[in-house]
N, C-alpha and C positions, 0 to 999 in steps of 0.2 A: 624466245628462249632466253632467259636468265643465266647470264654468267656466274657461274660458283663465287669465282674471283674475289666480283663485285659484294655478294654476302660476307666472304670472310671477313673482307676488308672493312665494311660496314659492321661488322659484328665486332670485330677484332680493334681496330682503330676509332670509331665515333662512336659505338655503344661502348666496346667495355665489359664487353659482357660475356660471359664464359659459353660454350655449345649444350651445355645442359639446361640454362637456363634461357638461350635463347629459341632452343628447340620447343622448349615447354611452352613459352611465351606465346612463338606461332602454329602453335596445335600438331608438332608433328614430334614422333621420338627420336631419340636420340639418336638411335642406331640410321633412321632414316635423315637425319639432319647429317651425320658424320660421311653415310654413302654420297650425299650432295657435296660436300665441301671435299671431296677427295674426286668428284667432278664423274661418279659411277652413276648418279641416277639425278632427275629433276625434282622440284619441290613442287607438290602441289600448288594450282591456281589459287585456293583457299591459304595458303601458308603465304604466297606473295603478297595476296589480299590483305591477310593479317600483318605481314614488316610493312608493309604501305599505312594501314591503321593507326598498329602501333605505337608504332617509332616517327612516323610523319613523313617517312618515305616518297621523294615522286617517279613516279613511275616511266618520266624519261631518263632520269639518270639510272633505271635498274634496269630499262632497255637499252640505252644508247651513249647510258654515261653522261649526259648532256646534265652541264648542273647547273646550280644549287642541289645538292642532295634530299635534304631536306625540303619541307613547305615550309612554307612562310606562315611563321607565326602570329595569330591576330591575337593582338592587345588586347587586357580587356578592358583596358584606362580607355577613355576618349579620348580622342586627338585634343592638342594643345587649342585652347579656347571655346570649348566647347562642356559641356554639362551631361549628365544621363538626368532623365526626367520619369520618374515612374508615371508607369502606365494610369494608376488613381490620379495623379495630379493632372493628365494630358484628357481625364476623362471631365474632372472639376473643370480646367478651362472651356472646353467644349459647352459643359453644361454654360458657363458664365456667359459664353461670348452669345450662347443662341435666345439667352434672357435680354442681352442689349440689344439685340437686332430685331427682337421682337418689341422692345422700348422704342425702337427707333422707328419701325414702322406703325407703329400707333400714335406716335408724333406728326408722320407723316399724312394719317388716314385723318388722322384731327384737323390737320393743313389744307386735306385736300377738301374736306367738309365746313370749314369756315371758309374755303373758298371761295366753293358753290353757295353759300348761303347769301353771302354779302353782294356774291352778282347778280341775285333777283332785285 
């Protein structure tokens, strides 16, 4: 069970955001948004689902309080020293590195056949 409380406060202090609009937000109306926060009725599993989506919600601090409220937000920079490499460029070195290894083993197939020849 979902404490009302916890919504208001969430709605009212970190969102910011009026009950009409957050009603609409998580799929439910108004009227049923206003009977939860006066603590008369619960919000659908689908409407919790949706503040957990939405807003980035975790779902121990809307059962247990337990925080960060929020999720943790991924970056979408790379960490410090590090590069993004598209996928065509990860495909071109592939390609490159399986043409040296194929160079290399013909190097070697030649080594092993001057080998044998000069030990008759």
């Amino acid at each position: 069970m979902i404490d009302f409380n916890k919504i208001k406060e969430l709605r009212k202090i970190y969102l910011k955001i009026n009950q009409i609009d957050f009603a609409k937000e998580i799929g439910v109306s108004i009227a049923t948004y206003q009977r939860f926060e006066r603590g008369e009725s619960e919000l659908s599993g689908e409407a919790i689902l949706n503040i957990m989506d939405i807003y980035g919600v975790r779902r121990q601090w809307l059962r247990n309080g337990v925080e960060p409220i929020f999720e943790e937000i991924i970056s979408e920079e790379p960490p410090v020293g590090y590069t993004v490499i598209k996928t065509e460029d990860i495909v071109s070195m592939q390609k490159r590195m399986i043409e040296l290894q194929d160079k290399v083993i013909e190097r070697q197939e030649i080594q092993i056949l001057r080998g044998a020849t000069s030990e008759k």
